[in-house]
C-alpha positions, 0 to 999 in steps of 0.5 A, spaced: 204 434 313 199 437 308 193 436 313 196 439 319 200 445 314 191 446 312 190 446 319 195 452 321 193 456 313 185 456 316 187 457 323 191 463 321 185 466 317 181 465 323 186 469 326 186 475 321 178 475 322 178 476 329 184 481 329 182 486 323 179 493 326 177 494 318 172 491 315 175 486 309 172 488 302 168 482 299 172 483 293 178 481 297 178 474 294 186 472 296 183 473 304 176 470 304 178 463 300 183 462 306 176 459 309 174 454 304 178 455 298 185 452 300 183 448 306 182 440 306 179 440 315 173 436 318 167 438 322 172 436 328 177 441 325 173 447 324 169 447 332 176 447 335 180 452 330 174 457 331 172 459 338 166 460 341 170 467 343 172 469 338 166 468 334 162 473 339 168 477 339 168 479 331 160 479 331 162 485 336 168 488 334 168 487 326 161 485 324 161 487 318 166 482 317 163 476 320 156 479 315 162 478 309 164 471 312 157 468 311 155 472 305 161 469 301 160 463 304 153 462 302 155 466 295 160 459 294 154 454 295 150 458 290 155 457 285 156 451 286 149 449 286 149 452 279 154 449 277 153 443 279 159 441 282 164 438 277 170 438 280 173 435 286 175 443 289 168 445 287 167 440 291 171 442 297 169 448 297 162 447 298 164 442 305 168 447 307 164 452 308 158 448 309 162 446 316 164 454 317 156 456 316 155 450 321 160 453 326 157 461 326 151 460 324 148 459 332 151 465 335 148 469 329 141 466 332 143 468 340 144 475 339 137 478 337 140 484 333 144 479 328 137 474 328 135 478 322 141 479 318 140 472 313 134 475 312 137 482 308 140 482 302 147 485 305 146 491 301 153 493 300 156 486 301 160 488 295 160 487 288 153 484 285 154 476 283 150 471 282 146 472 289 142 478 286 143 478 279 139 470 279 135 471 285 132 478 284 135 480 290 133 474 295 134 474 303 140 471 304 136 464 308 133 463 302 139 464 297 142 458 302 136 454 303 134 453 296 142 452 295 142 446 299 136 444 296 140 443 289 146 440 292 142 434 296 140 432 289 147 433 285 150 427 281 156 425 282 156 429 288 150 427 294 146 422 288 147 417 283 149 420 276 144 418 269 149 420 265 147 416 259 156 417 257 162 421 260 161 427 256 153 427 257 153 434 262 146 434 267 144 441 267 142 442 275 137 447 273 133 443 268 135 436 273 128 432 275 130 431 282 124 426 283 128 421 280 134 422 284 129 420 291 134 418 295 131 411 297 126 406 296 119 405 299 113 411 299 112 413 291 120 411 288 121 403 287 127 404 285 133 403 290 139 407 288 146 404 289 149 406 296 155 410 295 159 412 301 160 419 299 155 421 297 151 419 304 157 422 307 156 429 303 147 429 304 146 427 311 153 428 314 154 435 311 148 437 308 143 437 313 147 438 318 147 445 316 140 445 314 138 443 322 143 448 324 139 452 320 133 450 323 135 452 330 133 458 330 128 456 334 132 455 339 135 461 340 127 464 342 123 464 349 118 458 350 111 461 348 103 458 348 102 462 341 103 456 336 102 461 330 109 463 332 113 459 326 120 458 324 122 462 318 127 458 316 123 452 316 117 455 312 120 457 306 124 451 305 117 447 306 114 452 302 112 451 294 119 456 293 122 449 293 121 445 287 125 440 291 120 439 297 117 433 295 123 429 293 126 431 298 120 429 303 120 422 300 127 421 300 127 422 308 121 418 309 124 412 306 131 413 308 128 413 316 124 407 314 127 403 310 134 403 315 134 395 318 140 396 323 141 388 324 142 387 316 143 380 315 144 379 322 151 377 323 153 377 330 157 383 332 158 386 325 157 392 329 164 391 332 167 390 326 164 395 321 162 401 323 155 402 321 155 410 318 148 409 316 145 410 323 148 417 323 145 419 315 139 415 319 138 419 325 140 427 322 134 424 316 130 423 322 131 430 325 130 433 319 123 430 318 121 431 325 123 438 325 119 440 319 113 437 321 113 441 327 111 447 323 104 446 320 101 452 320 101 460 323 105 465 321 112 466 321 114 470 327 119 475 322 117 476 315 121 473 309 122 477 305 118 484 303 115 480 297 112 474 301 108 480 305 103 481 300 102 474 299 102 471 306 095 471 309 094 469 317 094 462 316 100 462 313 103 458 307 102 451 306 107 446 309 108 442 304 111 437 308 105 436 312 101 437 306 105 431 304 105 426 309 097 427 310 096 426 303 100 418 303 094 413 302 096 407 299 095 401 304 102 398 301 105 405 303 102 405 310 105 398 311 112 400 309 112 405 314 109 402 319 113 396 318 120 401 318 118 404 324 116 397 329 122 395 327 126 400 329 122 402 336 123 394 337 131 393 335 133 395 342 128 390 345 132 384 341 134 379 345 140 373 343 144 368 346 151 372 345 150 378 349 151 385 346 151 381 339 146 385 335 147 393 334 142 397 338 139 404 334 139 410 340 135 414 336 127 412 339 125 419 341 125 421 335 121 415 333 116 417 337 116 423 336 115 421 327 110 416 330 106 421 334 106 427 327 104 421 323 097 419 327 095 426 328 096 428 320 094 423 317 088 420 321 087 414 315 094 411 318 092 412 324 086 406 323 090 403 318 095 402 325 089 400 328 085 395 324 090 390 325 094 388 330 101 391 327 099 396 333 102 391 338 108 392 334 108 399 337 106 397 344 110 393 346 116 397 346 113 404 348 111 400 354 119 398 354 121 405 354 116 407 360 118 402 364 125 402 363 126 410 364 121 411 370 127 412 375 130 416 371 130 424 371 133 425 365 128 421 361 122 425 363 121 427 356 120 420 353 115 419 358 111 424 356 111 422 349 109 414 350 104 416 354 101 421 349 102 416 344 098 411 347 093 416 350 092 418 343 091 411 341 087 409 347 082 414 344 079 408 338 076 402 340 080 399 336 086 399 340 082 396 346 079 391 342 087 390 339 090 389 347 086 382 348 091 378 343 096 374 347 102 376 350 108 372 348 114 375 346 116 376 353 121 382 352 125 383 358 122 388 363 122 388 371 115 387 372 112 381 375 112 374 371 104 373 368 100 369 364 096 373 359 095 379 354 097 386 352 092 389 357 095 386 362 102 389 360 100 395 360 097 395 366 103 391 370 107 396 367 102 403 369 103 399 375 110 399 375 111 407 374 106 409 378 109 406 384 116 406 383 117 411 379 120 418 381 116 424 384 117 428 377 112 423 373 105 424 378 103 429 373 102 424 369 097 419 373 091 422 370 094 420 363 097 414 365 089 411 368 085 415 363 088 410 357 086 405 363 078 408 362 078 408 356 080 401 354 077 398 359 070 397 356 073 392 351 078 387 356 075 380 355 080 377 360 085 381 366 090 377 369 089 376 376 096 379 376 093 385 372 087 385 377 091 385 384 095 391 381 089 395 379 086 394 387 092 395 390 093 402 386 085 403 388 088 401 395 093 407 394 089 412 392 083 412 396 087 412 404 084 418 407 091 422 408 092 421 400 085 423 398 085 430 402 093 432 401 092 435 394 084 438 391 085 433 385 087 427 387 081 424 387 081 424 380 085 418 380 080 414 385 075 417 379 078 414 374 079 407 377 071 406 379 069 408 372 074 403 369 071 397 374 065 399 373 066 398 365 068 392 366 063 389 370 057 393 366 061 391 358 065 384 361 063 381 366 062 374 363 070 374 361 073 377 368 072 373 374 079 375 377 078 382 377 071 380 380 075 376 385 079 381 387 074 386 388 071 382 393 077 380 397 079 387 397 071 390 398 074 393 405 077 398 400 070 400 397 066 400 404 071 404 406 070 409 400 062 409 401 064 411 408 070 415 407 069 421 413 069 426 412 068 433 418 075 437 419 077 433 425 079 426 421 082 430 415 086 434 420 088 426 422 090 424 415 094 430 414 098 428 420 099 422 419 101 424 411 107 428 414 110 422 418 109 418 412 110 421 405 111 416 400 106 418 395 104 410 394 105 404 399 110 400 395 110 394 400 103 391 399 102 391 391 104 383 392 111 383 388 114 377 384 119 375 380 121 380 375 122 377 368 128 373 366 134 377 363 130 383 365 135 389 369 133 394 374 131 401 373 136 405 375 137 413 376 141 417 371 149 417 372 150 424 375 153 429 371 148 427 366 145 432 362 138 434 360 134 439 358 128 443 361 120 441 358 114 446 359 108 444 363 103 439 360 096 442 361 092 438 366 088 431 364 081 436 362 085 440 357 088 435 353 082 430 352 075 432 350 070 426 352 065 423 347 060 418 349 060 411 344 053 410 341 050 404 339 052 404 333 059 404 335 059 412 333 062 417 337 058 423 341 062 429 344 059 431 350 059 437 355 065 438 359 061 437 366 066 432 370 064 430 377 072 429 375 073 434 375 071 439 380 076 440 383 081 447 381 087 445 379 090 451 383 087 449 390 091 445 395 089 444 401 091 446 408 097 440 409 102 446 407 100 450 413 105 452 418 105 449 425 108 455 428 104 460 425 098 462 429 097 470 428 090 472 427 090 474 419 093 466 418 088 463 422 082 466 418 085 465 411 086 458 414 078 458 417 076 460 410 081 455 406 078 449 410 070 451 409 072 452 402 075 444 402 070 441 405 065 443 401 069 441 395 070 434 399 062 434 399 061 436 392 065 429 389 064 425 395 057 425 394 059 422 386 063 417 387 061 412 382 060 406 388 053 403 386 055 398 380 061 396 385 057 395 392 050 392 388 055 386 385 058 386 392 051 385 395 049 379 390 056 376 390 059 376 397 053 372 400 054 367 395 061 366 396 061 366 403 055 359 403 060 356 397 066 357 402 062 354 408 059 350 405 063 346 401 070 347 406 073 351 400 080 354 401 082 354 395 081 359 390 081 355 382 074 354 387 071 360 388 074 363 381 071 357 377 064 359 381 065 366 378 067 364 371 059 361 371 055 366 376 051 373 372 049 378 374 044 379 369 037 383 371 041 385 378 045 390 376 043 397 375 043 400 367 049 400 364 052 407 363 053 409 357 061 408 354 065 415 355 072 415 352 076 421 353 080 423 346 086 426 346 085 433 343 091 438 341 092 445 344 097 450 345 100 446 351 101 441 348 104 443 341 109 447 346 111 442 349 112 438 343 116 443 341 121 444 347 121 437 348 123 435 340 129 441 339 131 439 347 132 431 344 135 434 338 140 439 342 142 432 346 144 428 341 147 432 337 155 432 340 159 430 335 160 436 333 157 439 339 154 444 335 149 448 340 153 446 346 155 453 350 151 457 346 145 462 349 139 457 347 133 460 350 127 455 348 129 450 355 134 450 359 140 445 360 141 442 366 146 437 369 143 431 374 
């Protein structure tokens, strides 16, 4: 009774809210405690007792009121940061109104008039209290912030006391929160006792209103300017929060500390009810979220006394001041470790099915991963000098290949492949990829014998021919990482072999070549992969020298390819009665893997949320020659690749029935402007390594073949294994790798993508659900 009794009390103060016409004193405390003072409800309770309506109604109607409701409540959490918490009513005053923040806060962020109004001091709120007299009159975000940076490290309340004696009192003001660090790992070897309490209060209830905080960023239009920054995220991870380090350390080793399987007792899971992935995903997001502003400016000014101070680069964020900073190789090992084991714990397979508790949050994963490398380059190599990489690999590649039919899942896409791109940019990551493949994760992609190389290279394979329309941007990606690794692959499977010919086969049939200006790219991209193989390792590669020879139709054909208007018309017909981007029957499938599933389609009603586009292959890397002595070189932009403006089409979009005398001449034009374009990379297509090995080696095996009576081809592949093409071929080209470079593009897409992972998996509360974000759109499948 006492609890539904709590519910009707907190719904009739609601009630009270809405329907007052005047405004409510903030002085009235019998009226404003109703909320938080004498009401024990849940998260659940307060999004369902206070409507969306009504929070919009009163923000119209009596905004003076809704002003005083957040002002109170944030006047609460002060004095209870102050205070310390000592007992349990304090205690559930500062859930209540955490919950009650945690519910208004979005639909003060979607109305552009209300989205300054926490950063005022609410001049007239009522009498002068703790907020002005102890702070010197702070905007009411940062007397919020910096009180929930006290709270998460109360004794007692979100930490463990060290009380020395039951009368000893910790004073919040003087408490040294490093040693309050929440886990064990980067910089605090200490592992506190865990308390169920105390995590629900930090993670469940806490930072839950500190993300809610952050999403103001949601609530603004997608822009290309990066200096835009969140100002609620730049003064919390500003040098005002004397908590900043502690509280980066402690969500680091939260998040990297986490093991889902425990002991591994069998369907534990089911029995007991794991509330640390929660307090593990919000740490997470927290992290991610904090890590995505790392410089700029604020898009509105905190306060008029940070004016002056504030410079156009902006304040420091200290959280990726941190993060750059980490440099000891046990720290490395530990998040490395953390991370792998996390991304991998979907992977694991076991008799007893369902047995072991699988973690969902492996974009956000991805997403620390990704902040990590690009911040703090020394992790970058630390990843790389060991085969530790593979760890991470694997199930990246897991992810692409599993949601490559789903639309719903693009966005995970584009993070693995950036990864992977980013990583594909170190020799190191090449050299790595030559290590056995032996785990034999469950995917549906052909069985084979061989290395990581060859994964990757069947699972590229697999998205490329069997993934959805939307993923075609990422071709250019997906062969770039190929290019860049390839100088360094001892020994490609025939599997893998037969995939990329079957790929080249794809891309330079006349009809795909001619039906969008920059396809040719992908032709490009493959010839110079074969090319640095054969130049750089040849010795290890008779099956990929195999099926260059079998498939030597392919290459004659692209040294011939014709080119006058009359068979680029042919090819564009025949592209309208057949539009499969790429032929599915002749990639000589096999047996997918045992216990692996199918990729499949999202579930309609699905929802997902919209991603800016990404820049083109050009904008994203930047090419560098490797010299000699293995350094890198950038060089020039000039790309016989690239040729091509991204904005050109050619003539395969006009109408049939159009025939007036202005289109025709547009028509006329567009053609000569694309046979000259078909001329221009033609006349560069990288053939000459290929056809100079065909001209010395189809000979030779034409005679073995004859000679011998040889129609088996362990044969002919053993003659290759012990051929060489020594003095016959021409001079190596030297090694370009295409590193990933960051650009406004890519931060907003970043940016997008992460807010839209976090809109998604927070439904319990759905927070952000039904609100006006702006940063993307929500779409239903």
């Amino acid at each position: 009774m006492g609890s539904t009794d709590s519910k009707l009390n907190f719904r009739k103060a609601v009630i009270q809210l809405t329907t007052k016409t005047q405004p409510v004193e903030a002085t009235d405390d019998a009226f404003w405690d109703q909320f938080w003072a004498d009401t024990t409800t849940t998260v659940q309770d307060v999004f369902a007792l206070v409507p969306a309506a009504e929070i919009r109604a009163v923000r119209e109607e009596s905004p003076s009121n809704l002003a005083t409701l957040c002002y109170k409540a944030v006047e609460k959490l002060v004095q209870g940061a102050e205070s310390g918490c000592p007992t349990e009513r304090e205690k559930q005053v500062i859930l209540n109104c955490t919950r009650i923040l945690s519910r208004i806060l979005p639909y003060i962020f979607e109305d552009q008039d209300w989205r300054g109004f926490f950063w005022s001091t609410v001049p007239g709120a009522g009498r002068t209290d703790e907020l002005d007299d102890d702070d010197g009159a702070r905007p009411l975000a940062e007397s919020l912030l910096l009180a929930i940076a006290d709270l998460l490290f109360c004794p007692d309340f979100t930490v463990h006391s060290h009380r020395r004696g039951p009368d000893s009192v910790e004073n919040m003001q003087s408490i040294d929160s490093c040693e309050y660090i929440w886990e064990a790992g980067v910089g605090f070897a200490q592992s506190p006792p865990l308390n169920y309490i105390h995590d629900l209060n930090r993670f469940l209830r806490l930072l839950r209103l500190l993300l809610t905080c952050f999403s103001e960023a949601m609530y603004l239009p997608s822009s290309s300017d990066n200096n835009v920054l969140n100002p609620w995220v730049t003064f919390f991870c500003s040098t005002e929060n004397r908590h900043a380090l502690p509280l980066f350390t402690s969500l680091l080793n939260v998040v990297c500390a986490y093991d889902p399987v425990g002991y591994g007792i069998p369907y534990n899971h089911l029995l007991f009810s794991d509330y640390r992935e929660q307090l593990v995903e919000q740490a997470l997001q927290i992290l991610i979220v904090t890590l995505e502003h790392d410089g700029g400016v604020p898009h509105r000014t905190p306060s008029p006394s940070s004016m002056e101070e504030q410079e156009s680069a902006g304040p420091e964020n200290l959280f990726v001041n941190y993060l750059s900073r980490i440099h000891r190789e046990e720290d490395y090992d530990f998040v490395l470790k953390g991370l792998a084991r996390l991304l991998t714990n979907p992977l694991t397979q076991t008799y007893l099915p369902n047995s072991t508790k699988k973690i969902q949050f492996h974009q956000e994963l991805l997403v620390l991963f990704w902040k990590l490398c690009d911040f703090n380059k020394k992790f970058l190599f630390f990843v790389l000098k060991s085969s530790d990489v593979l760890d991470i690999l694997v199930p990246i590649l897991f992810y692409l290949n599993d949601a490559r039919a789903d639309q719903s899942r693009v966005g995970l896409m584009h993070i693995g492949v950036f990864i992977l791109l980013l990583l594909s940019g170190e020799r190191n990551f090449g050299v790595r990829l030559n290590k056995p493949y032996s785990v034999h994760v469950p995917m549906d992609i052909p069985v084979f014998t061989g290395t990581h190389a060859d994964l990757l290279i069947v699972v590229f394979h697999k998205i490329i021919t069997t993934g959805h329309q939307r993923l075609q941007p990422l071709f250019d990606c997906l062969l770039t990482i190929v290019v860049n690794v390839s100088p360094y692959l001892k020994s490609l499977s025939m599997v893998a072999a037969n995939k990329l010919l079957h790929l080249l086969e794809a891309f330079s049939t006349s009809w795909f070549l001619f039906s969008v200006a920059q396809n040719h790219h992908l032709v490009f991209f493959l010839l110079e992969a074969f090319n640095n193989i054969i130049q750089y390792q040849f010795d290890g590669n008779c099956n990929l020298v195999y099926a260059i020879i079998r498939k030597r139709n392919v290459f004659h054909q692209l040294a011939n390819l014709p080119s006058d208007p009359a068979s680029i018309q042919k090819a564009l017909q025949r592209k309208r009665k057949s539009p499969d981007v790429i032929s599915r029957t002749s990639s000589q499938e096999t047996v997918s893997m045992e216990g692996s599933h199918p990729a499949v389609p999202a579930e309609p009603g699905t929802l997902k949320t919209s991603l800016v586009a990404i820049p083109g292959i050009d904008k994203l890397t930047e090419k560098s020659q490797v010299s000699e002595d293995g350094t890198m070189v950038s060089v020039s932009k000039g790309d016989p690749t690239h040729t091509a403006h991204s904005d050109q089409t050619a003539v395969a979009g006009t109408s049939d029935t159009e025939s007036n005398s202005g289109r025709e001449n547009e028509v006329i034009i567009w053609i000569y402007l694309f046979l000259s374009q078909v001329h221009s990379w033609k006349c560069k297509l990288p053939l000459q390594t290929i056809m100079r090995l065909l001209q010395v080696l189809v000979p030779q095996v034409e005679k073995i073949c004859i000679d011998k009576g040889l129609t088996d081809e362990s044969e002919i592949l053993k003659f290759l294994q012990h051929g060489t093409l020594v003095g016959l071929l021409p001079v190596p080209h030297p090694i370009l790798i295409r590193k990933y470079q960051a650009n406004a593009g890519t931060a907003m897409w970043f940016r997008t993508y992460m807010w839209g992972v976090v809109y998604l998996r927070n439904v319990d509360p759905p927070i952000w659900y039904d609100t006006d974000v702006r940063l993307f759109e929500i779409q239903r499948m």
